[in-house]
C-alpha positions as CSV (number, residue, x, y, z in Angstrom):
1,X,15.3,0.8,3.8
2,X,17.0,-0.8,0.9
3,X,16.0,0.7,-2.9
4,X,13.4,-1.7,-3.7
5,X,11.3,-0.9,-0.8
6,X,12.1,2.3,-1.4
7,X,10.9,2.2,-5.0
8,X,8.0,0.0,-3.8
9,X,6.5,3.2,-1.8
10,X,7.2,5.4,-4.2
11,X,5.1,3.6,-7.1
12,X,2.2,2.7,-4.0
13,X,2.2,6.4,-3.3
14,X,2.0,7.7,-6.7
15,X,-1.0,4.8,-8.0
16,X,-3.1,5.8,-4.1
17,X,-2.4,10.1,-5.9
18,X,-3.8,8.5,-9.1
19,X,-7.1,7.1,-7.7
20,X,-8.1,10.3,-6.9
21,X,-6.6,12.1,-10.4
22,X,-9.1,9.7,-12.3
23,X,-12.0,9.9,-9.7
24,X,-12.0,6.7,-8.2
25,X,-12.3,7.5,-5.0
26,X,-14.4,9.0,-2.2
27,X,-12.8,10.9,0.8
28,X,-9.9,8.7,2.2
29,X,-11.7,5.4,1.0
30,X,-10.0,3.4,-1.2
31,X,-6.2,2.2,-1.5
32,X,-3.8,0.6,-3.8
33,X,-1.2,-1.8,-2.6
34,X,1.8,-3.6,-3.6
35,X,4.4,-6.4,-3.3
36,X,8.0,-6.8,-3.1
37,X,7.6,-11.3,-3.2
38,X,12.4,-11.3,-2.6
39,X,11.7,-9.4,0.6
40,X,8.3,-10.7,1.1
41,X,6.8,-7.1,2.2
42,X,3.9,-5.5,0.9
43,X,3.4,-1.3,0.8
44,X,-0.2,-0.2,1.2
45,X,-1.7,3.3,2.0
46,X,-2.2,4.4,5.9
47,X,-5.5,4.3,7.3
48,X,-7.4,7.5,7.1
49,X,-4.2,9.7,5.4
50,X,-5.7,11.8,3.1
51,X,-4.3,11.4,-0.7
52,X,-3.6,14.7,-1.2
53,X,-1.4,14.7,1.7
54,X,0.3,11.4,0.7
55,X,4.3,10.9,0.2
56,X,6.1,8.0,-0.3
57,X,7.4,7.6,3.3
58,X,3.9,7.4,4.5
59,X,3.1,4.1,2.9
60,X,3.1,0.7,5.2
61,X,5.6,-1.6,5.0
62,X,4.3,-5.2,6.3
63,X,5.2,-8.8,6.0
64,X,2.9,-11.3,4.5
65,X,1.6,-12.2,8.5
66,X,0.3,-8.2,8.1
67,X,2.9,-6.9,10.8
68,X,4.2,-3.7,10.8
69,X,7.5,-3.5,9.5
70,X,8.0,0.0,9.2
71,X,5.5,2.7,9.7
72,X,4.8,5.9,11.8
73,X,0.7,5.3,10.4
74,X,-2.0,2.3,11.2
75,X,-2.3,0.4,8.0
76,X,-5.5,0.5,6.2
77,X,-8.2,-1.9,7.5
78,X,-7.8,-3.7,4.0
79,X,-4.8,-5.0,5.1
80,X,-5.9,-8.7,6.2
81,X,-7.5,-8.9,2.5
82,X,-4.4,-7.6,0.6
83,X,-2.2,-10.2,2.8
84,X,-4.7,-13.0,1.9
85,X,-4.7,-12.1,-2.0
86,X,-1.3,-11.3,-2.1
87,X,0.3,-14.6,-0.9
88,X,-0.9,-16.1,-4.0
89,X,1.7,-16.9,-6.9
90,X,1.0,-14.8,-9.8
91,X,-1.1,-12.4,-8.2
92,X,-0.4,-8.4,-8.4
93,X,-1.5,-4.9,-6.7
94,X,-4.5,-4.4,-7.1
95,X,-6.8,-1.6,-6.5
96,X,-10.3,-1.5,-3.8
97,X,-12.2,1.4,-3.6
């Protein structure tokens, strides 16, 4: 994994631990993603991973078609959605919950 993907997870990890430090979530619903447009990857939170259980290695690596690229988890079911937003010049991570 090179050191942007790497730092990609690690700031998609820490903003999916914020949602619930502010109260913006409800049980596991809810996820933050984000884009690396060079590699053309995007790191989002598993499906169903609790936050409180969350580290950086457990966010989703996928390619703009929403494959896995590297992953032991499901991605979340937002995925299709993120991919769709995502492609678009000038657009950033965002947040659903």
């Amino acid at each position: 994994m090179n050191s942007n993907i790497k730092a990609l997870r690690e700031r998609v990890c820490q903003a999916n631990i914020d949602l619930v430090k502010y109260d913006l979530v409800t049980l596991t619903w809810g996820n933050v993603s984000g884009i690396d447009r060079d590699e053309g990857l995007v790191a989002i939170k598993p499906s169903g991973v609790d936050y409180d259980a969350l580290q950086p290695e457990h966010m989703v690596i996928v390619d703009l078609e929403g494959n896995v690229v590297e992953s032991d988890f499901r991605a979340s079911s937002d995925t299709p959605s993120v991919i769709s937003v995502s492609i678009h010049p000038g657009a950033t991570p965002f947040t659903r919950t």
